[in-house]
C-alpha positions in Angstrom: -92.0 -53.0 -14.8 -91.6 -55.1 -18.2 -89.3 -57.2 -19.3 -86.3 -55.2 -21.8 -85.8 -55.5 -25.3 -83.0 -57.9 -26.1 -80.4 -55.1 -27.6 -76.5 -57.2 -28.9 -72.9 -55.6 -28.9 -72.7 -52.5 -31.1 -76.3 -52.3 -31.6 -76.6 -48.3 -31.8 -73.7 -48.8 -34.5 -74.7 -51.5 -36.6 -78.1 -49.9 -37.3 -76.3 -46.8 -38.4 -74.7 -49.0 -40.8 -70.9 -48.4 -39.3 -69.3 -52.0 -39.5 -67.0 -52.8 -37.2 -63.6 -53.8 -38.4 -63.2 -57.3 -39.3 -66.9 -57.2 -39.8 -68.6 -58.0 -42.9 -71.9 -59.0 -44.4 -73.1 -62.9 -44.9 -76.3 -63.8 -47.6 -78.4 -66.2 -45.6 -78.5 -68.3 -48.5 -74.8 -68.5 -48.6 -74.7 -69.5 -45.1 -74.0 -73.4 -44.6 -71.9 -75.7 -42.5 -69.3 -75.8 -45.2 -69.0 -72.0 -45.2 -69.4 -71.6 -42.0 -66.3 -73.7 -41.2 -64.4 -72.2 -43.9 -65.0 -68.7 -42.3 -64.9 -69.8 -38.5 -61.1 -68.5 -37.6 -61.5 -65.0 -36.2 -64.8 -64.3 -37.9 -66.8 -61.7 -37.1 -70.5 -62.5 -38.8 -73.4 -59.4 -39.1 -76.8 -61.5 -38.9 -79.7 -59.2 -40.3 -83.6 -60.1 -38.3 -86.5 -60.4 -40.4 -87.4 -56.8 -39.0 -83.8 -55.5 -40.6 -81.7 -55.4 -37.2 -78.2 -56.1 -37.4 -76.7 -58.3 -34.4 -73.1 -58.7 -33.7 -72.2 -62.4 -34.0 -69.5 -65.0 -34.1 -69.3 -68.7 -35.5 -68.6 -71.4 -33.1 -67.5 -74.6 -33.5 -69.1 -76.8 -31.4 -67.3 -80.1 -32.0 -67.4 -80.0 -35.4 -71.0 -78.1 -35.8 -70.7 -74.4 -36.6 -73.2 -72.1 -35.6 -73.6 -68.6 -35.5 -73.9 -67.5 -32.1 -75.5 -63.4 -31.1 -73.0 -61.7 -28.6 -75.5 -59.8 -26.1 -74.9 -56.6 -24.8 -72.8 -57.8 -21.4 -74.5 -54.8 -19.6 -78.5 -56.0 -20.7 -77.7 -59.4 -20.9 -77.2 -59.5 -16.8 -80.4 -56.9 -16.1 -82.5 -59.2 -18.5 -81.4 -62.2 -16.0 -81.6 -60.9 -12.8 -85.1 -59.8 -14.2 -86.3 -63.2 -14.5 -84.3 -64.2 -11.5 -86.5 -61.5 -9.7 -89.7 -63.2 -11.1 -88.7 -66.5 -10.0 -87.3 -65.1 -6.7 -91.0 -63.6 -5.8 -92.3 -67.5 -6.2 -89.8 -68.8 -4.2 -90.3 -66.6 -1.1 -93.8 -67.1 -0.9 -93.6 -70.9 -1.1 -90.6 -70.3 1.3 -93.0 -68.5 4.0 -95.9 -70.1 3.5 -95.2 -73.8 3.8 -92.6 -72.4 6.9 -95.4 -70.4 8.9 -97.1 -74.0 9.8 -94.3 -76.0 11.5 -97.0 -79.4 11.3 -96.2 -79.4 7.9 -92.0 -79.2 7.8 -90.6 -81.8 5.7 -87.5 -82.5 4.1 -89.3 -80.5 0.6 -90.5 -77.5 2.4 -86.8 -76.8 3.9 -85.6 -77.4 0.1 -87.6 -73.9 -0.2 -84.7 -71.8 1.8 -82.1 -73.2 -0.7 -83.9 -72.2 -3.8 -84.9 -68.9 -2.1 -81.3 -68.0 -0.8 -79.8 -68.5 -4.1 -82.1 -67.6 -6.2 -81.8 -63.9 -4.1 -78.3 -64.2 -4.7 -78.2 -64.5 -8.1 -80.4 -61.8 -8.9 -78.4 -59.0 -6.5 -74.8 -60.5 -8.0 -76.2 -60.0 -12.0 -77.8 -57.2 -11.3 -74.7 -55.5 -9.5 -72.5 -57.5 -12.4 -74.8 -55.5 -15.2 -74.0 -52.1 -13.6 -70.2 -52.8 -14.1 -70.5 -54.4 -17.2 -72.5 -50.5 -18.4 -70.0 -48.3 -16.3 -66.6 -50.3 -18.0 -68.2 -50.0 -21.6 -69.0 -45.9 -21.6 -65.5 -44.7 -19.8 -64.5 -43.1 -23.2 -61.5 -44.7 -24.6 -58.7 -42.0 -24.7 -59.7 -41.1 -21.1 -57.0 -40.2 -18.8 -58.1 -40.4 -14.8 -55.4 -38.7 -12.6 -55.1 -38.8 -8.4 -53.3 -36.1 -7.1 -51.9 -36.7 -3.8 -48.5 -34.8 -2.0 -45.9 -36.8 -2.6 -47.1 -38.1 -6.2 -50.0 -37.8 -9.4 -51.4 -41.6 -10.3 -52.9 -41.4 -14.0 -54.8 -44.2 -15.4 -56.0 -45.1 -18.6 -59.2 -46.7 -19.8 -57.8 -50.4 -19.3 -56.5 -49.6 -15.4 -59.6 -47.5 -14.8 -61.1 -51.0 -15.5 -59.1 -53.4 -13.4 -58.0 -50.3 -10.7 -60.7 -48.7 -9.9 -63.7 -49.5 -7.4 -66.9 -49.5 -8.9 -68.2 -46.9 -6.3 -65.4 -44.2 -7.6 -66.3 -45.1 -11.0 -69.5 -43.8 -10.4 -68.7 -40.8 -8.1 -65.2 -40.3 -9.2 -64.7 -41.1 -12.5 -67.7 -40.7 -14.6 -69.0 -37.4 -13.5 -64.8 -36.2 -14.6 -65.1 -38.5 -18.0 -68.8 -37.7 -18.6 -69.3 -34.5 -17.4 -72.8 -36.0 -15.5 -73.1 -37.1 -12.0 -76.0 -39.7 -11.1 -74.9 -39.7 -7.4 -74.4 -35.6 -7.3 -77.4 -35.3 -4.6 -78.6 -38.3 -2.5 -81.8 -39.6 -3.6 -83.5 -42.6 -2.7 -83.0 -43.9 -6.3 -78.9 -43.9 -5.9 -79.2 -45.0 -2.4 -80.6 -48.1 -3.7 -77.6 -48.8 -5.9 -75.5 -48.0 -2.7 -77.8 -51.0 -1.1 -77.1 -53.2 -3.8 -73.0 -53.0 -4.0 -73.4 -53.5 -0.2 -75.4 -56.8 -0.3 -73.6 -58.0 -3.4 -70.0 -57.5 -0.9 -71.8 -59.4 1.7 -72.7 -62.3 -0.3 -69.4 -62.6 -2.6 -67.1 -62.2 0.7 -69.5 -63.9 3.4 -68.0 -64.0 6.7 -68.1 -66.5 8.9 -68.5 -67.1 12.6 -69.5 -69.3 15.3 -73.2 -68.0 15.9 -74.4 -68.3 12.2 -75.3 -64.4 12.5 -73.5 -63.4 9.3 -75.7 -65.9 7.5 -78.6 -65.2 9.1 -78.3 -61.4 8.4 -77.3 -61.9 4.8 -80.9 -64.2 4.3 -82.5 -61.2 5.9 -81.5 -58.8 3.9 -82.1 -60.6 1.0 -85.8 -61.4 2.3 -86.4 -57.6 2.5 -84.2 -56.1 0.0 -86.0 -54.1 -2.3 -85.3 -55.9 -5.9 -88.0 -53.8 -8.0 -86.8 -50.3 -7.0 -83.4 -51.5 -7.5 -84.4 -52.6 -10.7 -85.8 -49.4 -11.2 -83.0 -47.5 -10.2 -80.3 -49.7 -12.5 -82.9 -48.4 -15.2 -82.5 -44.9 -14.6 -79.0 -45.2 -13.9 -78.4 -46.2 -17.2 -80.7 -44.0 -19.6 -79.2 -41.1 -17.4 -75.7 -42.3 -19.1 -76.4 -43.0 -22.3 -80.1 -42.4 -23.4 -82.3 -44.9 -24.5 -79.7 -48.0 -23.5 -82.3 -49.7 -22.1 -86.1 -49.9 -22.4 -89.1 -52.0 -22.0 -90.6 -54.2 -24.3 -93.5 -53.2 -26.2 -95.4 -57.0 -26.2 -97.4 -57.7 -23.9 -95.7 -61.0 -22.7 -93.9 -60.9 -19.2 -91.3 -63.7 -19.1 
């Protein structure tokens, strides 16, 4: 698959035109460091592309500098990464086997090739996993109420403790299809069973175990040798245009970065 197209915080909004509050519009020509630090205190800034998109911004003061500064979408801003990550990560395990596969040639560079596999693995399962519950957080609908019946007592939480409460696994199964009336994970499929995959080898790697044979650790680096990052990929994809349609979607240039 291609790489995404970079969308920023609100962006189905702002092209509609609906400001957020506290938002407002900036000429470009007004725009220097003198107005810039003038309007830096809780400032919320509207940039406007040379194509005519709006992006969601903020001035920063970086030690006296201001600069306007895009705010991503959380949720795309993670896939996008653990995209590249999965480019790079695709490098690093053929260098890893290769130079491995011929023990004449082991040095001191050619065991270098397990650390920059190992976390370059990592970090592509952790912001992939970290995108899914940046998405899920963002489309709980705000006045939502999510209540757990039990004998002796009813549990309700709002959006905010649905957040922090919650597991991301219920989320899915639990909340949204209540919240959203849709269910992703209504029927197993081999696309939700790879999101299953990827919460399970995300918990490995955030609460590695230890022991005295190495075997936790050397089950984690297998799994991540043979984990199957494109389909998950693919799956995080689906999972989100099946929430909210057209979220995410590939770029139309021909560049793969």
């Amino acid at each position: 698959m291609k790489h995404i197209k970079r969308k920023f915080l609100f962006h189905d909004v702002l092209q509609k035109m609906e400001i957020p509050k506290k938002g407002e519009f900036f000429e470009k020509k007004d725009i220097d460091q003198k107005f810039l630090k003038k309007n830096s205190k809780d400032k919320i800034a509207i940039l406007t592309t040379e194509t005519g998109e709006k992006v969601f911004s903020f001035i920063y003061n970086n030690n006296g500098t201001h600069c306007m500064i895009p705010v991503p979408d959380f949720s795309l801003v993670n896939y996008n990464f653990a995209y590249k990550l999965n480019i790079e990560r695709k490098g690093h395990r053929k260098k890893l086997v290769k130079n491995l596969a011929d023990l004449d040639t082991l040095d001191e560079v050619s065991n270098t090739f397990a650390y920059d596999y190992q976390g370059c693995a990592s970090s592509c399962v952790i912001c992939l996993f970290t995108a899914i519950e940046c998405f899920v957080n963002d489309i709980i609908p705000e006045n939502f109420k999510y209540e757990i019946y039990s004998e002796r007592k009813t549990e309700i939480y709002n959006k905010q403790q649905i957040q922090i409460s919650i597991s991301l696994m219920d989320k899915l199964t639990k909340v949204l299809p209540i919240a959203l009336e849709k269910n992703f994970f209504a029927n197993p499929t081999p696309t939700n069973s790879h999101i299953y995959n990827l919460k399970d080898l995300r918990n490995e790697i955030i609460h590695t175990k230890s022991d005295t044979t190495g075997q936790n650790n050397v089950e984690i680096l297998k799994r991540l040798l043979n984990f199957k990052y494109d389909e998950t990929l693919i799956a995080t994809f689906k999972l989100f245009n099946f929430y909210k349609e057209g979220f995410i979607e590939e770029c139309p240039c021909e560049k793969d970065w």
